[in-house]
C-alpha positions in Angstrom: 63.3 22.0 -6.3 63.5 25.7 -5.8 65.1 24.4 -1.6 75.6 9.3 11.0 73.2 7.0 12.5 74.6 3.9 14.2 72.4 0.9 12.9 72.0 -2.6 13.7 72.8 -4.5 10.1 69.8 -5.3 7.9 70.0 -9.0 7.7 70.5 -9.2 11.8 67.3 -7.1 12.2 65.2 -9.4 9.1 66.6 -12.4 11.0 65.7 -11.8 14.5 62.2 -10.0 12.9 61.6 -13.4 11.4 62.6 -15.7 14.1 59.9 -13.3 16.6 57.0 -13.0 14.3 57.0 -16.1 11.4 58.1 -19.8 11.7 58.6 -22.0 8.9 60.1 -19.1 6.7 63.5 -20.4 5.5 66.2 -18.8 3.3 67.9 -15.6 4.1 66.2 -12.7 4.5 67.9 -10.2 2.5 66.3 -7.1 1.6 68.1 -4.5 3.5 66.0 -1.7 5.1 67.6 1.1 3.7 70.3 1.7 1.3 73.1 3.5 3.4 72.4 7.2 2.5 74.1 9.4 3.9 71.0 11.9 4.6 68.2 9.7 4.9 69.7 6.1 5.9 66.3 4.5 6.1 65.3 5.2 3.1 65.1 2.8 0.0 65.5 -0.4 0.3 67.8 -3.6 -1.0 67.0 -6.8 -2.5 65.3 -6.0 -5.4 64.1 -3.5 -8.3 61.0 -2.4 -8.8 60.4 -2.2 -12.6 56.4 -0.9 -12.7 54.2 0.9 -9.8 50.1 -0.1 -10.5 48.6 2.1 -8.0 44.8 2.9 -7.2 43.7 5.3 -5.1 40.2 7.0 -3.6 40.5 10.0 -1.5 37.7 12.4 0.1 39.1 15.6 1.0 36.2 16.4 3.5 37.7 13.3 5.9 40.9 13.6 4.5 40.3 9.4 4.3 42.7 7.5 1.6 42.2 4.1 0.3 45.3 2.7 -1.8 46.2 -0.6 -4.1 49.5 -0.9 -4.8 50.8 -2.7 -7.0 54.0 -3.4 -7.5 56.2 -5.1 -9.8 60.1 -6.1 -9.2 62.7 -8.1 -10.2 64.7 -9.8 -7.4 68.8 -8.9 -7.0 69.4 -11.4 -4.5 67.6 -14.3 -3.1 64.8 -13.3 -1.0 62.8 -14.4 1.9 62.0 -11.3 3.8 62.3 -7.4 2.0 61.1 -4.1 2.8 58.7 -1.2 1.6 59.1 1.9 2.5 55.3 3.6 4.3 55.3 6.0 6.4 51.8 5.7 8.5 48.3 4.4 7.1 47.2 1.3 7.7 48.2 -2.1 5.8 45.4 -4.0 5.7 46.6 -7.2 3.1 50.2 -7.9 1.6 50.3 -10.2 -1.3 53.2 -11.9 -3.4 53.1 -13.7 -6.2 48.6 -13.9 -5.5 49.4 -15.7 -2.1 48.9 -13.6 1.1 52.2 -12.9 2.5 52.9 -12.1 6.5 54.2 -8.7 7.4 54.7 -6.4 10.1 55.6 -2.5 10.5 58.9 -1.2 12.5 58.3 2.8 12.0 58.2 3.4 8.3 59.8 0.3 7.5 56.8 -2.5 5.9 58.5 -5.7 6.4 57.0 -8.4 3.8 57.6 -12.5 4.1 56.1 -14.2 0.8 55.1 -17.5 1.3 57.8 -18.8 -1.0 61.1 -18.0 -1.0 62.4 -15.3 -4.1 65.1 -16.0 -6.0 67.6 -13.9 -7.5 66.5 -12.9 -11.3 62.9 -13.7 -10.6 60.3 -11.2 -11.5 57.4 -11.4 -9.0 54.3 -9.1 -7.8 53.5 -7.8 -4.7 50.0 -6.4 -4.2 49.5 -3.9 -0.7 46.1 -2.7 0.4 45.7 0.0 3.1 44.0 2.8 3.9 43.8 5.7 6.5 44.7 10.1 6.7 47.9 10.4 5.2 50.6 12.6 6.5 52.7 15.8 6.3 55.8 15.5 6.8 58.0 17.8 7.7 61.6 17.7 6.6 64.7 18.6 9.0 65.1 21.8 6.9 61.8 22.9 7.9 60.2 22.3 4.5 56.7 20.2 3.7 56.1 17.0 2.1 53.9 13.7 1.6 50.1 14.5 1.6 49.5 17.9 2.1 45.9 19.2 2.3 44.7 22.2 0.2 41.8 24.7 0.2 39.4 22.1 -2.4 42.1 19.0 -2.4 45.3 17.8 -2.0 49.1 17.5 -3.2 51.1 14.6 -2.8 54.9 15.7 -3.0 57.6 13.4 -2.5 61.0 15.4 -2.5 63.2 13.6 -0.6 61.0 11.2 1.0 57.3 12.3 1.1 56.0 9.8 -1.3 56.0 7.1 1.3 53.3 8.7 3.1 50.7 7.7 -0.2 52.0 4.8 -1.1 54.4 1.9 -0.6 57.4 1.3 -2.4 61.4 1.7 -2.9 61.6 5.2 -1.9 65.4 6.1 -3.1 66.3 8.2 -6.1 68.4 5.5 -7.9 65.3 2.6 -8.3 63.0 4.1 -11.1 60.3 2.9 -12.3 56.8 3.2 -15.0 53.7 4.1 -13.5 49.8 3.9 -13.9 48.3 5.9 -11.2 44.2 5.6 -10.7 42.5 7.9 -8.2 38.8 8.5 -7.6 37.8 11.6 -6.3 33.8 13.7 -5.4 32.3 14.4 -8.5 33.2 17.9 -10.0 37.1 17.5 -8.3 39.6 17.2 -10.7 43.0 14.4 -10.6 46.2 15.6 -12.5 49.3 13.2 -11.9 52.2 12.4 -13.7 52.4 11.3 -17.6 49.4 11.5 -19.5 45.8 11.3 -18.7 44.2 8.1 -20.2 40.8 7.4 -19.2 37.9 9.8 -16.8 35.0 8.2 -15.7 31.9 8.8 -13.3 30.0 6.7 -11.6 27.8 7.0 -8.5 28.8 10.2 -8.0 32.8 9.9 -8.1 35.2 10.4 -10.7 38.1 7.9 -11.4 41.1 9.6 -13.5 44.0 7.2 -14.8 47.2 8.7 -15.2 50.2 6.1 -17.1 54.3 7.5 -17.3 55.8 5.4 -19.4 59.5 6.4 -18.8 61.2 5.9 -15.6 60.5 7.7 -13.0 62.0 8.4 -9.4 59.2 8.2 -6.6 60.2 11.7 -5.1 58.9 13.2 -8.5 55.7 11.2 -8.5 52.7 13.2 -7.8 48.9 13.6 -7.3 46.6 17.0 -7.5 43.4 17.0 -6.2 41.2 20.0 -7.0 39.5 22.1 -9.2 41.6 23.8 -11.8 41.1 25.4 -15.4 43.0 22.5 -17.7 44.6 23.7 -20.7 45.7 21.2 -23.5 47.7 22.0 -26.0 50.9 20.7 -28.7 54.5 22.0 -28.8 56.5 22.3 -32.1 53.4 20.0 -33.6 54.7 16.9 -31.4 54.9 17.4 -27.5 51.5 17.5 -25.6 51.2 20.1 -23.3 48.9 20.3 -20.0 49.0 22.4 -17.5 45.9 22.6 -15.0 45.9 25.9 -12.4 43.7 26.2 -9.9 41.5 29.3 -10.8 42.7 32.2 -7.9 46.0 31.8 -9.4 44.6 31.7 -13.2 45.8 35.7 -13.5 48.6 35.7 -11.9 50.0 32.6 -13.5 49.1 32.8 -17.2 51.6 35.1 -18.4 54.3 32.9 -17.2 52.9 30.3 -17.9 52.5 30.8 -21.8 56.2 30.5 -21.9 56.1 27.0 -21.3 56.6 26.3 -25.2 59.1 29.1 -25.6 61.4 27.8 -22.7 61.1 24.1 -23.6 62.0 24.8 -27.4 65.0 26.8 -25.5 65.9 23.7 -23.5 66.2 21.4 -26.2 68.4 23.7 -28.2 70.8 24.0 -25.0 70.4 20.9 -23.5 69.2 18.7 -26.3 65.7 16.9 -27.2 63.2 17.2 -24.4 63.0 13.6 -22.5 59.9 12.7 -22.2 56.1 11.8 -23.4 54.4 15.2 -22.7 55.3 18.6 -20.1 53.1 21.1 -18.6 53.1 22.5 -15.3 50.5 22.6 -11.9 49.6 25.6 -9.9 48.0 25.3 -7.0 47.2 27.1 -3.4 49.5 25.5 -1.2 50.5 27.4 1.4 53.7 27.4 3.7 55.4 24.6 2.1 58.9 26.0 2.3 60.3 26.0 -1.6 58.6 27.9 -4.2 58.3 24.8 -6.7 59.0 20.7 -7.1 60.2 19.3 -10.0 57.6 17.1 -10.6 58.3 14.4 -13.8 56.3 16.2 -16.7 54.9 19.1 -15.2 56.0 20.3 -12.3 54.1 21.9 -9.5 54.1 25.2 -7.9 52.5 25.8 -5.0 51.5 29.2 -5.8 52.0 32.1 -9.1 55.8 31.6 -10.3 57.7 33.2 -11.7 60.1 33.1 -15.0 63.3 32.2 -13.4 61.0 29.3 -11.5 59.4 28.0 -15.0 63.0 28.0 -16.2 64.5 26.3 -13.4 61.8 23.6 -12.8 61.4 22.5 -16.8 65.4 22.4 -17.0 65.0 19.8 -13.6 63.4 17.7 -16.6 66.7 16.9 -18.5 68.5 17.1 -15.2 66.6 15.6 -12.3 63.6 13.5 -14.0 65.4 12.3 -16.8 69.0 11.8 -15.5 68.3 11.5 -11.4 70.9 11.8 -8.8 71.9 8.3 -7.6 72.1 9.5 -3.8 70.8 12.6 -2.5 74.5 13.6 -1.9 74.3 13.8 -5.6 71.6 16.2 -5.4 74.0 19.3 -6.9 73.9 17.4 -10.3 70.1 18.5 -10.4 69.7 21.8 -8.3 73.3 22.9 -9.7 72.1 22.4 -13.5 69.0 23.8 -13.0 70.2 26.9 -11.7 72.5 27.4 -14.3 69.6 26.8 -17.0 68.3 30.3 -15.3 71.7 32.0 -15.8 71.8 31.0 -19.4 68.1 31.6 -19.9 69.3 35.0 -18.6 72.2 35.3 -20.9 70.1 34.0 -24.1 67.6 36.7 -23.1 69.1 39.9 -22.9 70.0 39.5 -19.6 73.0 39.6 -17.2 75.5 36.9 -18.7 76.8 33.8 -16.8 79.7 35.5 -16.5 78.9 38.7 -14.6 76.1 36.3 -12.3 79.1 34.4 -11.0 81.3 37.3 -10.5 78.6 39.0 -7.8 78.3 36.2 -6.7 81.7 35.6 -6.1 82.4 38.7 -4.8 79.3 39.7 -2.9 77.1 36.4 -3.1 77.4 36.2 1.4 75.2 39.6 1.3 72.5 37.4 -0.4 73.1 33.8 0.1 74.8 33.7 3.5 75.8 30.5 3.7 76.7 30.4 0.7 80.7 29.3 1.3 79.4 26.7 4.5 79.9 24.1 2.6 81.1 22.2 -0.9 78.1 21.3 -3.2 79.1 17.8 -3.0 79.1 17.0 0.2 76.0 19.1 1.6 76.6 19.2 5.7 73.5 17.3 6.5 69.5 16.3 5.7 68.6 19.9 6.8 71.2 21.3 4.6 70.4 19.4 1.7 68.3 21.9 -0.4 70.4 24.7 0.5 72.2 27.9 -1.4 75.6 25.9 -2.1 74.0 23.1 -3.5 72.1 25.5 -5.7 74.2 28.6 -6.6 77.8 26.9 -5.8 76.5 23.8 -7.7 75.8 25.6 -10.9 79.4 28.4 -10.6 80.7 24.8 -10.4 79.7 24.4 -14.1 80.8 27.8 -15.1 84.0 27.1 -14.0 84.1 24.1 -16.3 83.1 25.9 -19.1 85.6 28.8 -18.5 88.2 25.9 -18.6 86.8 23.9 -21.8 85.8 27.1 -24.1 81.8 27.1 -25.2 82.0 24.8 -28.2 83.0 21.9 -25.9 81.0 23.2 -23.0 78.1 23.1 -24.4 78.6 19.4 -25.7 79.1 18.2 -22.4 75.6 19.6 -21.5 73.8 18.1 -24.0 75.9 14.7 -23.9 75.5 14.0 -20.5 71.8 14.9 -20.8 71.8 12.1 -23.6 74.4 9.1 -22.8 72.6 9.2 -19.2 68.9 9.7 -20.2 66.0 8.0 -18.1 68.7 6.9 -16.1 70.7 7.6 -12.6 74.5 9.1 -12.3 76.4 10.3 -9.1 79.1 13.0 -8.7 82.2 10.4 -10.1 80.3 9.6 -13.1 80.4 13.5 -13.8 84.0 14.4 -13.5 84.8 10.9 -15.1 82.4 12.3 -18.2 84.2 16.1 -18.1 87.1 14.5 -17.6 86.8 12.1 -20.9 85.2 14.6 -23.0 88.0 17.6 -22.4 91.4 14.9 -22.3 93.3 17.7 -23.0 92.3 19.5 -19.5 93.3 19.5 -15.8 90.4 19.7 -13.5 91.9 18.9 -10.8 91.9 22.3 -9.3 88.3 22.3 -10.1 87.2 19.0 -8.3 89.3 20.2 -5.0 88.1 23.7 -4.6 84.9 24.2 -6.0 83.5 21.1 -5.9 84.8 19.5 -2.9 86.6 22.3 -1.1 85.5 24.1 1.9 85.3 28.1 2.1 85.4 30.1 -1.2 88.0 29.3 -3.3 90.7 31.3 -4.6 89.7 33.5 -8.0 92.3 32.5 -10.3 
C-alpha cells in the first residue's frame, strides 16, 4: 500500500451462542472469532484453514445489488462444532457444510456457522454461503477507504486490512492464504479484471460472466475485483510472464508512460530480489476517488486508483516479492511489507541514476520531520494503533531499518538476505522474529542488537553512530 479491547473468550461466546439459538449440537464449539490481533481483534478467525476460495458473483452497478456463492474449502485444526466467517453486512441467505444445510446466525461481522455434524480435527470439508445485498465502504480508523467502493462505470473491491469481508465470506487475517477462482457477471459491454489469470468470458442474455483462477496462495486483503470499462492490454515479459494490465480510458494518457515500465521494473526486481513469484503481473488503473492511499498491492497486478507514478509502479510490483508472496503474519508485521517496498524505490533510485540509499536515509535522518512529521512517533514494529498502521514509520523507518542492516553486513551479504528471504519464505507468511532470526543466521559473525533496540523497536530517533 502507498498508506486493547476487553473480550469475552471465544469458546464462552460459541457456547452460550449455541445453547440460545441450536439444541442438539454437541462437541465443542471451537472456532474462535478472531485471532487476537493486536489492530483488528475481530478479525480472522480460529479452528480451521481455508485451503481454496470458489466464489461467484453478479453485480449491477446501476442498483449497486450483489449476489455471491461462496465457496469455501478448509481443513479443520481442531475439532469443530461451531466456527466463524468473517462478513461484514449483506445478507446470508443459505449456509451449507459438507451439502447439508447448516444453522447460523450473525453477531456484527461475525457469521457464526453450526454444521449438522460435528468436524473433526484433520478433516477437509466444504462450506457453501449464499447472500446477496449493496455492499459496503468501509472506512478505516486512519481515515482511508475499503471493501466495495463504487466508481464512475463500476466498482473496486479492495481489501487492505479488512475490506474484503464486505464481498465475500471467509478467514479475513493475513496469515490464512489461500487459491482462488473468482466468477462475476456483469451488464453486457462492462468489463471484470480480478486477480490471477482470466480463463473463460462468456455472454448470455445480455450479461457477461468473466472467470478469474490464482493458483498460488493468496491473502484475502490482496484479493480484488474491477468493474468497468478499460482498454486491456496483453502482453509477455522476457518470453515467459504474461502481462495484463486494463486502465480505464480517462487515465489511458496519463498512465501509459509509466506504465510501459512494467517489464523494465519487474526484470529489475528479479535481479534484486530474485525470480518474480507468481503466474502472471500487470497493474489496474482506475477513477477512484478519495480513497486515501495512492495504490494497493493487489496479488498480480496491483491497482491504482488514479495515474501513478514511477516510484508508485516500483513500490507496488516490489509488494509482490514482499507482501503477496511472503505476507506479514499479523498486521503488526506490516513493516516487513511497506518497509521493503519502500526501499525497492530507494534502490530503484540508486540503480537509476538517482540519489543513492545512502544520501535518502541521511535527509531523512537529519531532516525527514520537515517531511514526514511523525516520522520518530513510533518504532516500525510496533505501529501505535489501527489508525497508525499505514503510517510514515512503518514506511520510511521500516525500510532505513534495512539500510542499517546492510551498512552493518556489507552489499555482497546484503543483498543475499534480500533475495533469500524473498525465496526460503515464498507463497508463505513470516512475522518480525522470523526476520531478525533470518539476519541474524545469515550474518553469524554480526551484532544486531543495537539494531533491533533502536531502530526497530526503539522509540524517538536513534542515535547516528
Amino acid at each position: 500500500m502507498s498508506r486493547p479491547v476487553r473480550r469475552v473468550p471465544a469458546a464462552a461466546l460459541c457456547a452460550l451462542a449455541l445453547t440460545a439459538c441450536v439444541s442438539g449440537v454437541h462437541g465443542t464449539p471451537g472456532g474462535a472469532e478472531g485471532v487476537h490481533d493486536p489492530y483488528f481483534p475481530k478479525a480472522g478467525n480460529g479452528g480451521y484453514d481455508v485451503t481454496h476460495y470458489a466464489l461467484t458473483l453478479s453485480y449491477d452497478p446501476g442498483s449497486h445489488h450483489l449476489t455471491g456463492n461462496a465457496v469455501i474449502t478448509a481443513r479443520a485444526t481442531q475439532d469443530l462444532s461451531a466456527f466463524d466467517l468473517d462478513l461484514k453486512g449483506l445478507h446470508v441467505d443459505e449456509v451449507t457444510v459438507a451439502g447439508k444445510r447448516a444453522r447460523f446466525n450473525r453477531t456484527g461481522q461475525e457469521l457464526t456457522v453450526r454444521p449438522r455434524d460435528d468436524l473433526h480435527r484433520g478433516k477437509t470439508f466444504r462450506t457453501e454461503v449464499r447472500y446477496a445485498g449493496s455492499p459496503e465502504t468501509i472506512t478505516d480508523p486512519d481515515g482511508s477507504k475499503e471493501g466495495w467502493l463504487r466508481t464512475a462505470d463500476g466498482a473496486l473491491a479492495l481489501g487492505q486490512p479488512v475490506g474484503s469481508m464486505a464481498w465475500f465470506p471467509g478467514d479475513h487475517q493475513p496469515a490464512d492464504k489461500a487459491s482462488y477462482d473468482i466468477a462475476v457477471t456483469v451488464p453486457r459491454g462492462l468489463q471484470v479484471v480480478s486477480n490471477g489469470e482470466l480463463r473463460s468470458e462468456s455472454t448470455a442474455r445480455g450479461r457477461t460472466t468473466f472467470r478469474w483462477r490464482t493458483a498460488e496462495p493468496m491473502a484475502s486483503f490482496v484479493a480484488t475485483v474491477a468493474i468497468g470499462r478499460y482498454d486491456i492490454t496483453r502482453t509477455t515479459i522476457a518470453g515467459h510472464l504474461p502481462e495484463y494490465t486494463a486502465v480505464d480510458p480517462a487515465r489511458r494518457r496519463a498512465s501509459e508512460q509509466v506504465l510501459a515500465k512494467i517489464p523494465e521494473i519487474t526484470r529489475w526486481g528479479e535481479r534484486t530480489f530474485g525470480p518474480y513469484p507468481f503466474s502472471s503481473t500487470g497493474a489496474v488503473v482506475d477513477r477512484a476517488d478519495d480513497l486515501g492511499y495512492a495504490a494497493l498491492e493487489t496479488q498480480n497486478r496491483p491497482v491504482f486508483p488514479g495515474a501513478p507514478d514511477t516510484g508508485t509502479l516500483v513500490h507496488e510490483l516490489a509488494h509482490e516479492w514482499y507482501g503477496d508472496s511472503v505476507t506479514p503474519k499479523s498486521w503488526q508485521d506490516v513493516w516487513l511489507s511497506e518497509g521493503f517496498a519502500t526501499y525497492a524505490e530507494w534502490l530503484w533510485q540508486e540503480d537509476h541514476g538517482g540519489r543513492t540509499a545512502q544520501a535518502t536515509f541521511d535527509a531523512l535522518y537529519d531532516h525527514g520531520e520537515r517531511t514526514y512529521a511523525d516520522l520518530w512517533s513510533f518504532p516500525p514494529a510496533e505501529p501505535s494503533d489501527a489508525a497508525h498502521l499505514f503510517e510514515d514509520p512503518v514506511y520510511q523507518r521500516g525500510a532505513m531499518v534495512l539500510h542499517k542492516i546492510r551498512q552493518k553486513v556489507g552489499e555482497d551479504t546484503f543483498r543475499a538476505i534480500v533475495r533469500g528471504w524473498a525465496a526460503d519464505h515464498r507463497h508463505g507468511v513470516a512475522d518480525t522474529a522470523d526476520f531478525t532470526a533470518y539476519v541474524e543466521k545469515k550474518a553469524p559473525d554480526k551484532n544486531f542488537d543495537a539494531i533491533w533496540s533502536e531502530w526497530l523497536y526503539g522509540e524517538g530517533r536513534p542515535d547516528r553512530p
